[in-house]
N, C-alpha and C positions, 0 to 999 in steps of 0.2 A: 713564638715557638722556641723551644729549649734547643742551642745548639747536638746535632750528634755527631758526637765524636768520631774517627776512619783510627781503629789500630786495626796494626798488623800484630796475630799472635802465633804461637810458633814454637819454633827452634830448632837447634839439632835432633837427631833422632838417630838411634839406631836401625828402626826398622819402619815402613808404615804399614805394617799388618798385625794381625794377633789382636790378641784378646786386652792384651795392657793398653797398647795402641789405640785402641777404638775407645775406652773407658777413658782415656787422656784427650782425648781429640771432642769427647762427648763435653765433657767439663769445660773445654775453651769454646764450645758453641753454646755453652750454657749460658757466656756471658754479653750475648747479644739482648741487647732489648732498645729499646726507645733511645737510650742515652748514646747505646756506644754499634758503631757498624764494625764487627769483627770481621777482619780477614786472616781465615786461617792458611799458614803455608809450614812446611816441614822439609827439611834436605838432611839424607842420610848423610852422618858421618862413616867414611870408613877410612881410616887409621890407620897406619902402616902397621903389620901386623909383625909382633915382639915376644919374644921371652921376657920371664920378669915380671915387674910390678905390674897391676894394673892401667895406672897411668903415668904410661912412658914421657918423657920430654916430646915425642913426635905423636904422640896422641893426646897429649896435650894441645900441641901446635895445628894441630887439624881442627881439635873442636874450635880452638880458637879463632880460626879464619871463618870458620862455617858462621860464628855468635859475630862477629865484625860482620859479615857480607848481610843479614838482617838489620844490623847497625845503620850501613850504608842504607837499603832499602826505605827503612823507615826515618831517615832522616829530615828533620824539618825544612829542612831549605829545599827538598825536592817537593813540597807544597802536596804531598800525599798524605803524610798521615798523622795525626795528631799524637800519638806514642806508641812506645812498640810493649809488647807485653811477652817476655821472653820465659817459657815456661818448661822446664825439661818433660821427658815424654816418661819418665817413673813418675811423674807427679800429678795427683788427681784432684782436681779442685772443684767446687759446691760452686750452685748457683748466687750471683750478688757480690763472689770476691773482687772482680775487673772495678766494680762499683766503688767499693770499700776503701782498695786501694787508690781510687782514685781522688778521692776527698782527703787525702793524707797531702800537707802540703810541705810538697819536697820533691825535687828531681829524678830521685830514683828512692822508690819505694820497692821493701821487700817483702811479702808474705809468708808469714814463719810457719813452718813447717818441722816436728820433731822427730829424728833418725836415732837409733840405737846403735850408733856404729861397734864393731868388732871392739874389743879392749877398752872400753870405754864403759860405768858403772851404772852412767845414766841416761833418758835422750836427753837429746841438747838439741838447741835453734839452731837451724841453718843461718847465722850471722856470728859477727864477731867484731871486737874491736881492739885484740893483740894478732897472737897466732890463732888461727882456726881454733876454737872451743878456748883458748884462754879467755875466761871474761875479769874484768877487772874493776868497770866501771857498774856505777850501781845502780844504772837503770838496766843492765844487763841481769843483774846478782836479782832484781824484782821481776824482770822478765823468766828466770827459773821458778820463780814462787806464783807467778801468775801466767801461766800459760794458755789456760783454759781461756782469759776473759782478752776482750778485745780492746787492745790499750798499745799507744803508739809511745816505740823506743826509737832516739836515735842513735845511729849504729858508723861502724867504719867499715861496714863489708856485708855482702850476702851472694845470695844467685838462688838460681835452678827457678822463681817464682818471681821475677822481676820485670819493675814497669818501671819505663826510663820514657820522658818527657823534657823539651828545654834542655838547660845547660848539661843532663842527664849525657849527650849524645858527642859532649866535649870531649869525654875521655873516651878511648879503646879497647879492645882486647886485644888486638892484632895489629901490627906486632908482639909480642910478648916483650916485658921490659928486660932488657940485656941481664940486669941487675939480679932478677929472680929468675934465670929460665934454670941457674943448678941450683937452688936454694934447695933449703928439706924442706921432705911431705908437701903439706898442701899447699906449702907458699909461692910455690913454680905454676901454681893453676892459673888457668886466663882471665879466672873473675879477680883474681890478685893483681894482673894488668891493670885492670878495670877497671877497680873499686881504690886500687894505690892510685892512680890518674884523677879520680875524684876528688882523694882527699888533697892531694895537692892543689886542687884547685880551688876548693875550700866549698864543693857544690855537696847540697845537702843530702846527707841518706836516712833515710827511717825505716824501721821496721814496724812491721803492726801484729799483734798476735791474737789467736783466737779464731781466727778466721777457717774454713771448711776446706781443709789441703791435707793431701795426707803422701807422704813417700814411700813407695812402694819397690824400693831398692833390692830388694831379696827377693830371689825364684820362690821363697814358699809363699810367700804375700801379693803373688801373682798366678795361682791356682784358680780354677772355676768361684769355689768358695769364698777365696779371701777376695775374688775382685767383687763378688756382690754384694760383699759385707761393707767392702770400700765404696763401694756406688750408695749404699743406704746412708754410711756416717758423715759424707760429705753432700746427701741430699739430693741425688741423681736421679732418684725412684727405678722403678723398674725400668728393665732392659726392654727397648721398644722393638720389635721385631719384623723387619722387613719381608714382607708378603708378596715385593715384586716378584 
């Protein structure tokens, strides 16, 4: 008999209610079957509350303790769980990705997922291997040409759709590194702890693309509409409806 794997999946959260909420929590119980026993857990973040930028240095440093305390949780030497599958709660994933990503051999695999950010001409991957969206290397410059097909890049960075196993659990988020907590933009973020802890350790990161994720970072793409359009592209079927 095939062993079955114990993750923990997850993560921070803003809220556990609501219509996004339920359509993200659906997708991570999607990915129970024979192989893998999901345990699902979620703890709101709340943030000290700031004028300004979206994300402050102390809203930073909160999400960051909340992504460390699952770190702790699911660590291998507490002989619980075989890897942690850390997934933000705007992100909607299809049945078979926990699977997918997990035949990718490498410590921390990322599941790409493409956002439109504000100012920005085109989507792009959630990963990188300069500063956030600088790509430079050329399995990145093929991962814009082939988004669609499911083909594994290695990377210096990702999050929001990450499975971390093994040496995965070596580096941190929290503390935040002294070095980046005033840097610009996104480089002060905790998955830049996280993912710089990695690379200095020289533990391996992949991305795999193609796979059934989709981010749903904007209020209009979280209307009745867009969420059951997102539940069909990413293979959810219909909304199952409790009759308790």
């Amino acid at each position: 008999m095939a062993k079955k794997y114990r993750i923990l999946a997850g993560g921070p959260t803003r809220e556990r209610e609501g219509d996004l909420y339920r359509l993200h929590k659906r997708g991570l119980e999607a990915q129970r079957d024979d192989r893998f026993n999901v345990q699902l857990t979620h703890e709101e973040v709340r943030p000290p509350e700031s004028d300004g930028p979206r994300w402050t240095l102390d809203k930073i440093d909160a999400v960051a303790r909340v992504r460390q305390g699952f770190m702790d949780e699911a660590h291998p030497l507490h002989n619980r769980f075989d890897g942690l599958f850390m997934v933000d709660s705007d992100v909607i994933i299809g049945p078979g990705v926990l699977e997918r990503m997990w035949a990718v051999n490498a410590a921390v695999v990322y599941g790409v997922f493409w956002t439109q950010w504000p100012g920005f001409s085109a989507e792009l991957p959630q990963v990188w291997d300069t500063h956030p969206y600088g790509f430079y290397t050329d399995a990145l410059k093929e991962m814009l040409l082939a988004k669609n097909e499911v083909r594994e890049y290695p990377v210096f960075g990702g999050g929001a759709c990450t499975l971390i196993r093994g040496r995965g659990f070596d580096a941190h988020y929290h503390p935040l590194l002294d070095g980046l907590r005033y840097a610009d933009g996104m480089w002060k973020g905790e998955d830049r702890t996280y993912c710089l802890g990695l690379e200095a350790r020289s533990i391996r990161q992949v991305a795999i693309t193609g796979l059934p994720i989709l981010h749903l970072y904007d209020e209009s793409q979280q209307t009745p509409a867009a969420l059951a359009e997102a539940r069909e592209l990413v293979g959810l079927g219909e909304e199952k409806v409790d009759e308790r």
